[in-house]
C-alpha positions in Angstrom: 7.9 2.0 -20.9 4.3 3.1 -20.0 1.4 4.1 -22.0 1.8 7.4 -20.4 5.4 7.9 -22.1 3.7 8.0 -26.0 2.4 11.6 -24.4 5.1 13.1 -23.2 8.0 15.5 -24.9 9.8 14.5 -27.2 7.1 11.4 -28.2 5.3 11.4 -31.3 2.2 13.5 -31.3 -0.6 11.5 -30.4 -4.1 12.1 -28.8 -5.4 10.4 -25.8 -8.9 9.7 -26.4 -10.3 7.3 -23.9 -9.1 5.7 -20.3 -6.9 8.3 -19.0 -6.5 5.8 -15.4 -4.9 3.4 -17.2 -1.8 4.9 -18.6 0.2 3.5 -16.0 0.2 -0.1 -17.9 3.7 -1.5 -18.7 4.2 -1.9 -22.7 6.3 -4.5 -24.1 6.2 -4.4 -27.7 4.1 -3.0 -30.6 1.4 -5.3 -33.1 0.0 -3.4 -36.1 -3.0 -4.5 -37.6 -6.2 -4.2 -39.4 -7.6 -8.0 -39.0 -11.4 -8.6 -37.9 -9.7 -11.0 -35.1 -6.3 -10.5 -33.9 -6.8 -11.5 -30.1 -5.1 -15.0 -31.3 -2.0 -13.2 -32.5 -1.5 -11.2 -29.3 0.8 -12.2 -26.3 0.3 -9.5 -23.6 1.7 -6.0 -23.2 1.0 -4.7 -27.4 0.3 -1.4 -28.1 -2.1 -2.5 -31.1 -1.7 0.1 -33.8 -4.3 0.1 -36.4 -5.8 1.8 -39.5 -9.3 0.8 -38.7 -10.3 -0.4 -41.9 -11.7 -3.9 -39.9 -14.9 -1.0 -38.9 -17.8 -1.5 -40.9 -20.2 0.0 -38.4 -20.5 0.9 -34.6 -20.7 -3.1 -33.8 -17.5 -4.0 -35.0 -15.7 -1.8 -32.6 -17.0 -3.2 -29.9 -16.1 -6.7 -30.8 -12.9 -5.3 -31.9 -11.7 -3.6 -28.5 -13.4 -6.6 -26.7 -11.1 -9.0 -28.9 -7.9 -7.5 -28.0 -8.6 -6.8 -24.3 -9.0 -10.4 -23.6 -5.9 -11.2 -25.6 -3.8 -8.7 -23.2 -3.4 -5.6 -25.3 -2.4 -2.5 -23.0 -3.0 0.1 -25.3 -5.0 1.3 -28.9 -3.6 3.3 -31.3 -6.0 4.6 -34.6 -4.7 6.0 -37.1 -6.4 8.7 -39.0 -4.7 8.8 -42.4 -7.3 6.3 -44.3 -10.6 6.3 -42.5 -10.2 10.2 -40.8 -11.0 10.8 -37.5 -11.7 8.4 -34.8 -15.2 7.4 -34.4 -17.2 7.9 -30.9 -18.2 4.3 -31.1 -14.7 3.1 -31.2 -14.5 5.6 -28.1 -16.9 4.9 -26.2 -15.9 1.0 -26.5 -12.6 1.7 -25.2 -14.0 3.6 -22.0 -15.8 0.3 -21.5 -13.0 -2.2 -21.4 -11.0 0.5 -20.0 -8.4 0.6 -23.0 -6.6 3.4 -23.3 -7.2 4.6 -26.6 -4.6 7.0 -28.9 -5.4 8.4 -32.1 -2.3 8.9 -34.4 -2.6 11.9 -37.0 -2.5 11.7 -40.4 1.1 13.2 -40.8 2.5 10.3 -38.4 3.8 7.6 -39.9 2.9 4.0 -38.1 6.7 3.3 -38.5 7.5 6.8 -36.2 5.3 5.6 -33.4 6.7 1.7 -33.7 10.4 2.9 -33.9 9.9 5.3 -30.7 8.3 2.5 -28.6 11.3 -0.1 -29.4 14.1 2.3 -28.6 12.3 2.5 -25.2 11.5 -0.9 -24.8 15.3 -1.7 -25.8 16.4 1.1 -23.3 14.2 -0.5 -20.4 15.5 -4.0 -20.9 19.1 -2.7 -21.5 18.7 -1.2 -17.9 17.1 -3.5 -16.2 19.6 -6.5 -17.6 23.1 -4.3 -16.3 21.1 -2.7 -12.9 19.7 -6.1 -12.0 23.3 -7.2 -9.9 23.8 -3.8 -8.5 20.3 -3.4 -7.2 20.0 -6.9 -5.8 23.2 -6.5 -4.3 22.2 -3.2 -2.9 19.3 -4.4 -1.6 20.8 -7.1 0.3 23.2 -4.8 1.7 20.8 -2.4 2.8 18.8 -5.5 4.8 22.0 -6.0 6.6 22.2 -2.1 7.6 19.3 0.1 8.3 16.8 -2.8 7.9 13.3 -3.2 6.1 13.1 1.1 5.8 16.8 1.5 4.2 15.2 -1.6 1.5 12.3 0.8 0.5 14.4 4.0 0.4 16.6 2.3 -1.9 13.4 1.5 -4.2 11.8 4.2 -4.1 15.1 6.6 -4.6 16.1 4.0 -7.5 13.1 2.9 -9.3 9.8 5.0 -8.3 8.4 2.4 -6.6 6.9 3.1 -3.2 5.9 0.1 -1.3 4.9 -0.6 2.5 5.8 -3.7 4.3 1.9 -4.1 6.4 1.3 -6.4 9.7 -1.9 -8.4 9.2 -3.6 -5.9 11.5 -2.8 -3.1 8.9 -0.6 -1.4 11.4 2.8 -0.2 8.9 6.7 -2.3 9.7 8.5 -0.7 6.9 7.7 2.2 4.5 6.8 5.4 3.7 3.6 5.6 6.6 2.6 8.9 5.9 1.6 8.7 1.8 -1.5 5.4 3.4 -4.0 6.3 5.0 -5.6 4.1 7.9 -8.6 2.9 5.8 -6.2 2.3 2.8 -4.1 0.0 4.7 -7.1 -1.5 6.1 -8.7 -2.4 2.7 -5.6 -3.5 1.7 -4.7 -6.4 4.6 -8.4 -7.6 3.7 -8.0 -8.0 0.3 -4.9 -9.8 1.0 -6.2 -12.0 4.1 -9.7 -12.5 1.9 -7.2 -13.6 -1.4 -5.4 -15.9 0.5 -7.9 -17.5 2.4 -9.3 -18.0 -1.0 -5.7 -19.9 -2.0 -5.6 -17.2 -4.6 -2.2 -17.2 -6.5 0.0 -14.5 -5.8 0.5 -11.1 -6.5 -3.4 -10.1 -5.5 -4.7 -7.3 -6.6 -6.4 -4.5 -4.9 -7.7 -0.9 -6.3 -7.9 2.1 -3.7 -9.3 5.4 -4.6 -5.3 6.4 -5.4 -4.8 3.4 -8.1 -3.9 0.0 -7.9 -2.0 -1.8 -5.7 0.0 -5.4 -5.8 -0.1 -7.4 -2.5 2.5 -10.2 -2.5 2.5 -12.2 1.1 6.1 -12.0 2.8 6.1 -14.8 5.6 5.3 -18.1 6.8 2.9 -18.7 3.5 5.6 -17.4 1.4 7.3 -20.3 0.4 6.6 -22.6 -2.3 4.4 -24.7 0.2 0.8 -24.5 0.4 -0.2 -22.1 3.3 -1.6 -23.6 6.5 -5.5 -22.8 7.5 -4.6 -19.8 9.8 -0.9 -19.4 9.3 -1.8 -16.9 7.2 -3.1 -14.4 9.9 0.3 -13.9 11.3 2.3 -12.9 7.8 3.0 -9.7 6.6 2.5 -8.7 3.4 4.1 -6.4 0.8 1.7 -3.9 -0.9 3.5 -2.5 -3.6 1.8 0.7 -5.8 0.8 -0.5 -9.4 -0.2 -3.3 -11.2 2.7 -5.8 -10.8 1.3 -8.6 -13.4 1.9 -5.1 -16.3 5.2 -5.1 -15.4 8.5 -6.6 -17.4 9.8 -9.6 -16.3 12.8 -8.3 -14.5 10.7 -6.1 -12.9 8.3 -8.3 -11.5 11.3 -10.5 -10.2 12.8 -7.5 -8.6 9.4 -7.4 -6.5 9.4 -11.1 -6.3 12.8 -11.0 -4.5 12.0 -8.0 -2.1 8.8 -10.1 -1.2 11.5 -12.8 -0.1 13.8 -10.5 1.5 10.6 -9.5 3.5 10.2 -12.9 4.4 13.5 -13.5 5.6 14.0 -10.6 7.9 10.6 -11.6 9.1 12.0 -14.7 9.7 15.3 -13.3 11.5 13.1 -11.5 13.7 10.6 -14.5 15.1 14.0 -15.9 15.4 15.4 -13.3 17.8 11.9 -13.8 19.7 12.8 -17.5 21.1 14.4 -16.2 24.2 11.2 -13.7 25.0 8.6 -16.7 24.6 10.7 -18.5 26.7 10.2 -15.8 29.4 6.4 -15.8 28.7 5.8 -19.6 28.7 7.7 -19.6 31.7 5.5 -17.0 33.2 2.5 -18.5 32.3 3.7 -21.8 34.2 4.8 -20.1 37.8 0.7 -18.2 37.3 -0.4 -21.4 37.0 1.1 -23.1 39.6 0.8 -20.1 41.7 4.3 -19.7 42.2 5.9 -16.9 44.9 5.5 -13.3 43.7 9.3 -13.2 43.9 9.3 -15.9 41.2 6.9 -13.9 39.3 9.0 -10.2 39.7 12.0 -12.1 38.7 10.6 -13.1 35.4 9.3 -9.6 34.5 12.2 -7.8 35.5 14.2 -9.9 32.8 11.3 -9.3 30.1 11.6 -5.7 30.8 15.9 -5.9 30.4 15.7 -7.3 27.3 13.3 -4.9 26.0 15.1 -2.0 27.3 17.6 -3.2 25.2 16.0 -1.9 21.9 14.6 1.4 23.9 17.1 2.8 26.3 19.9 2.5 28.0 18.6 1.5 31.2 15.8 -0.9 32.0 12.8 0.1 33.8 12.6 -0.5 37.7 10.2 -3.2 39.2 8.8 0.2 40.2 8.2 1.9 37.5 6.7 -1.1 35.6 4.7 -2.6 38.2 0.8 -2.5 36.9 0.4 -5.1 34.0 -2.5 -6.4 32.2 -3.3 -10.1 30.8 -5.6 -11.4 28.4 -6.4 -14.6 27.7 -7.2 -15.7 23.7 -8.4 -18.6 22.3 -8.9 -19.8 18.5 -11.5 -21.9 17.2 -10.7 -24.0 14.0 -7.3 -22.4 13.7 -4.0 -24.7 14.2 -1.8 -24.6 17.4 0.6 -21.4 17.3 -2.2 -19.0 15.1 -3.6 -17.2 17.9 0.2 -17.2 19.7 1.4 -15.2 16.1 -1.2 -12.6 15.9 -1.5 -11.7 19.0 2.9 -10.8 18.8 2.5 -8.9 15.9 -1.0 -7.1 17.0 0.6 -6.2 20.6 4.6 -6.6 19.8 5.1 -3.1 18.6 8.6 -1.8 17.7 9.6 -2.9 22.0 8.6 -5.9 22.0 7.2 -5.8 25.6 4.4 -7.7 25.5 5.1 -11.3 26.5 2.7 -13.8 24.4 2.7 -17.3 26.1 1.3 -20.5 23.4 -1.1 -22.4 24.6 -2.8 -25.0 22.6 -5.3 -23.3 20.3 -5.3 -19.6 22.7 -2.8 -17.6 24.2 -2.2 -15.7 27.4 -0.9 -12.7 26.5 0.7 -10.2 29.8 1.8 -6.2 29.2 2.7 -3.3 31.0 -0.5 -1.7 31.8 1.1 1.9 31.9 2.8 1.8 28.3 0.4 -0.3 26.3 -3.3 0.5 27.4 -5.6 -2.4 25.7 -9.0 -1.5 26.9 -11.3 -3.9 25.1 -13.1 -1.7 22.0 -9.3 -0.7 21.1 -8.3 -4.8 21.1 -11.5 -5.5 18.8 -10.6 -2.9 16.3 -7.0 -3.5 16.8 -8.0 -7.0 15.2 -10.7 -6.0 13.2 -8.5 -6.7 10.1 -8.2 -10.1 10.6 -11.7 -11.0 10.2 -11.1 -11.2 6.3 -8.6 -14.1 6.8 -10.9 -16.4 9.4 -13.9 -17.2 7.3 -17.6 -18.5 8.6 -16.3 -21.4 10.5 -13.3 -19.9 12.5 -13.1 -17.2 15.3 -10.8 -15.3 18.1 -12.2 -14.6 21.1 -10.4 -12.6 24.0 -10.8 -11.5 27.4 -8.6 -8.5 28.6 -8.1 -7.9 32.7 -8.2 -4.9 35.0 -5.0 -3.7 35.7 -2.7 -5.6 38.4 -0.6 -3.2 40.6 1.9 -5.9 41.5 3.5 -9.4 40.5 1.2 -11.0 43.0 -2.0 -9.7 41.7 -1.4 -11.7 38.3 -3.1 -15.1 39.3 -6.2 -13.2 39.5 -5.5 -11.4 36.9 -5.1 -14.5 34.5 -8.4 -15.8 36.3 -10.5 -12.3 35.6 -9.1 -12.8 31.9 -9.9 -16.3 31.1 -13.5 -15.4 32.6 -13.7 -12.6 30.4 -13.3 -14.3 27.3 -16.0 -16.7 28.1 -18.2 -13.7 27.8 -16.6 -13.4 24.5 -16.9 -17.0 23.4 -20.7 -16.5 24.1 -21.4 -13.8 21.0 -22.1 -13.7 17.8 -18.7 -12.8 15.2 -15.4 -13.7 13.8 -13.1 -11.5 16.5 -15.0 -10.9 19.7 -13.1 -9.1 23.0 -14.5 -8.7 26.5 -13.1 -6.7 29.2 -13.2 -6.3 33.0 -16.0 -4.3 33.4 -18.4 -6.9 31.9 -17.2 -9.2 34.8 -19.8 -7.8 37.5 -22.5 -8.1 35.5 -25.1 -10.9 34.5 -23.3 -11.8 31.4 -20.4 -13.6 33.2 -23.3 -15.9 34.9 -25.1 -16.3 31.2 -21.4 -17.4 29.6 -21.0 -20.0 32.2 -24.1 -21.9 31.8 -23.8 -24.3 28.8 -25.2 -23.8 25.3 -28.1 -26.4 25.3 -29.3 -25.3 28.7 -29.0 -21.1 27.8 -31.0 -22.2 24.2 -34.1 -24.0 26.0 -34.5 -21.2 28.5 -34.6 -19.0 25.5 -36.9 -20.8 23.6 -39.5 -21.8 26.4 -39.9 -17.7 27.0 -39.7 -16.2 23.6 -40.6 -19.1 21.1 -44.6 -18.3 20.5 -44.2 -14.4 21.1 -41.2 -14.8 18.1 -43.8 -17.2 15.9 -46.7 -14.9 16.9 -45.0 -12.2 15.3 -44.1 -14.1 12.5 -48.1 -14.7 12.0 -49.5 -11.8 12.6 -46.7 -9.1 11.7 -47.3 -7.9 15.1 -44.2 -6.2 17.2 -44.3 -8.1 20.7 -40.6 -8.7 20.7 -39.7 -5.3 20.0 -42.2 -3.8 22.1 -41.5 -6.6 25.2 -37.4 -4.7 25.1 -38.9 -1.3 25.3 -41.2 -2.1 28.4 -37.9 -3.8 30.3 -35.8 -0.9 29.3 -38.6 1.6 30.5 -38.6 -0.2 33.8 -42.3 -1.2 33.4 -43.3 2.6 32.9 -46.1 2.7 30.5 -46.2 6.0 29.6 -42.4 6.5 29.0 -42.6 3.0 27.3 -45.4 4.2 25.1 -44.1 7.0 24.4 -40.6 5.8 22.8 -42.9 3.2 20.4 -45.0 6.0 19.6 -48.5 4.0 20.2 -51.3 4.8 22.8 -51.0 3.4 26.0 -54.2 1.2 25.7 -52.1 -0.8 23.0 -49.3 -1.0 25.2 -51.2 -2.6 27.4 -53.1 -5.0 24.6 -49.7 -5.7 23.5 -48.2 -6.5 27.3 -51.4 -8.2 27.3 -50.9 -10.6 24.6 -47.3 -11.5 25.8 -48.3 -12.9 29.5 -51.0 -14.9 27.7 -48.7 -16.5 25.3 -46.1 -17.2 27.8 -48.3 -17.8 30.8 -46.0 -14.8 32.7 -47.0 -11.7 35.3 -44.7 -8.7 33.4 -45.7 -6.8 36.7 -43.7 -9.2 38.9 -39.7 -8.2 39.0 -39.1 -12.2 38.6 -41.0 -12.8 35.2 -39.3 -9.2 34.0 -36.2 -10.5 34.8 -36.3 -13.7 32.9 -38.0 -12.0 30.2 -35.1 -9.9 30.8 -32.4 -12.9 30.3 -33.9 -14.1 27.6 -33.6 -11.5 25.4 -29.8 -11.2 26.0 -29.9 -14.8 25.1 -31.0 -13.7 21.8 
């Protein structure tokens, strides 16, 4: 039973004083007492019913409350009938620990309230113990039949219990979509990623503005094995509503084995993806070796079949599926396969049509342009999830292509790509994507000079302007950006710092004589220029 059941009809009359939010905690038994100390007494789940005569004054029931909150207590009950009414102190301390708090009138005997809560807490067990069978055999039998949805039906018809089966991207495979919002899913793949980067034991815990939620993972960290670095990026999870670690044993098994019925029809599934990663490492090799677009058409034509499979009756033509896009990926300090895994379930969808080749530590990833659009600021916040999972020391970096209008135009395509994501590699952050457009522009030349040479021409232009500031908490950087992005106007540069133009100049000024440059010749304003991209 739950706190919230000692209010309802037909319970005895009690009070609810303090912690209304908290009346969805599971209780297991009853302990009545009036000692100073009880925490060591106390196993987890108690109401604690009490007479209060332990209260001396306002301190005591703050130690009190504190006492039994640490020893697991779910619930207080005070009884009026020897000390009168309950005091605001002992309020006010239950509102801190966030213990719900009942007050039991003088005409209601202990015994009433102790009797009630067994004859539910018997009932509970009682059911749980004869339903346990049926409902795991129910379950299974609904995995066989309408899948991951017809599970969570069956739960939610059953037992109340709404949970959502989430990709690590927060998009929803299984559940109820509509009662989670975007930004709750969201928050709650990052509080799982963040947990288990952590190694956190399972269930985590995470609290939206709608209650709690339990967040059990549900695939290739599942098992009793610890997790690898990374593998974790590529699980689902199972976010189920409450607070799992309140809940009966049988209950929390019941959750237990859904998270490992998850797992397994997770596992079915990357099984029934062998034959398409076939097609795609295969594809990746004929773009490699530059094989005849025949070759090439061949291979997507039989990727699109066995998609069509799951969508319609009859495949799409070479026709009518003949612009396709490819990005390359690549993971730093993840293990081989990581990059391969989130990029299936970031881009697989419910058609499977993207086909996601492995390759070392990245992946090249090719799509139908026309059904799956992937410009790049839609891939980065696709991903955005994941940045929870990867930590300071790891990082995914992508590069997406322009569109090819036929099988031959892939080469380049994978070429565009691959130059593209060296863009990427070259900023700052966990999950960085570049796309086509970026290609024609200096950044593409910056990402392809090496590290060591891009940091000395950074420092030999901006060093002592950057220290200068640092001195003299003067604005030289700041003001040198505005004058480049004012094309060397000084009146429409002064203007947008808001100083005279006579300091603009002093400030100009001071730049060329710390750096030995001429900011009104278009070579020095274009290294200047560089630099500051460098940075």
């Amino acid at each position: 039973m739950r706190v919230r059941d000692l209010l309802a009809p037909g319970a005895p009359r009690l009070r609810l004083l303090a912690a209304e939010e908290e009346l969805d905690r599971q209780v297991s038994g009853v302990m009545t007492t009036d000692l100073h100390d009880p925490g060591r007494y106390l196993h987890g789940g108690e109401l604690v019913l009490t007479g209060m005569l332990w209260r001396g004054g306002p301190a005591d029931s703050e130690r009190f409350v504190r006492t039994i909150a640490a020893g697991g207590a779910v619930a207080l009950a005070a009884g009026e009938a020897e000390v009168g009414p309950v005091p605001e102190d002992l309020v006010e301390a239950c509102r801190r620990h966030r213990m719900p708090l009942l007050a039991v009138p003088d005409d209601i005997a202990f015994g009433t309230v102790t009797e009630f809560i067994g004859r539910q807490v018997s009932a509970d067990r009682a059911a749980d113990l004869a339903a346990l069978v049926d409902r795991h055999r129910l379950l299974v039998s609904a995995a066989g039949g309408g899948g991951l949805d017809a599970v969570l039906d069956l739960l939610g018809g059953d037992l109340d219990l709404d949970c959502w089966v989430l990709a690590p991207t927060g998009a929803v495979i299984a559940g109820p979509a509509d009662r989670l919002t975007g930004e709750d899913r969201d928050q709650l793949v990052r509080a799982h990623l963040a947990a288990q980067r952590q190694r956190r034991r399972p269930p985590h815990r995470a609290r939206l503005a709608g209650g709690a939620y339990s967040l059990l993972p549900a695939g290739a960290s599942a098992g009793p094995e610890a997790p690898q670095t990374g593998a974790l990026l590529a699980d689902w999870v199972l976010a189920v509503a409450g607070d799992v670690t309140e809940w009966t044993t049988k209950r929390q098994q019941l959750a237990e084995n859904l998270a490992r019925l998850v797992a397994a029809e997770r596992h079915r599934r990357d099984e029934g993806r062998r034959l398409r990663r076939r097609l795609a490492d295969e594809l990746l090799a004929l773009l490699r070796r530059d094989a005849d677009p025949g070759e090439i058409s061949r291979t997507l034509y039989a990727s699109s079949a066995m998609a069509a499979r799951y969508e319609s009756p009859e495949p799409k033509s070479q026709a009518q599926e003949s612009s396709w896009l490819v990005l390359s990926a690549e993971g730093t300090g993840l293990p081989e396969g990581t990059v391969r895994a989130v990029l299936e379930e970031a881009l697989g969808g419910t058609s499977d049509r993207a086909l996601v080749a492995g390759a070392g530590n990245g992946a090249v990833v090719v799509l139908p342009a026309l059904d799956t659009p992937v410009p790049a600021d839609t891939l980065r916040e696709l991903l955005a999830p994941l940045e929870a999972g990867l930590g300071s020391e790891r990082r995914i970096t992508l590069g997406v292509s322009a569109p090819a209008s036929e099988a031959g135009g892939l080469r380049g395509a994978l070429e565009e790509a691959r130059h593209a994501r060296r863009i990427a590699a070259a900023r700052v952050g966990r999950v960085c994507v570049a796309g086509p457009e970026e290609l024609a522009s200096h950044v593409l030349l910056l990402a392809a000079v090496p590290d060591e040479v891009r940091r000395a021409f950074r420092s030999r232009l901006l060093d002592k302007v950057i220290a200068y500031d640092i001195e003299h908490q003067a604005d030289l950087v700041r003001t040198l950006e505005a004058f480049l992005r004012s094309d060397g106007s000084w009146t429409r540069c002064a203007g947008q710092l808001h100083v005279h133009v006579n300091t603009l100049r002093y400030r100009i000024g001071r730049i060329e004589e710390l750096t030995g440059r001429d900011l009104s010749r278009l070579e020095d304003r274009v290294d200047f220029y560089l630099a500051l991209e460098l940075a």
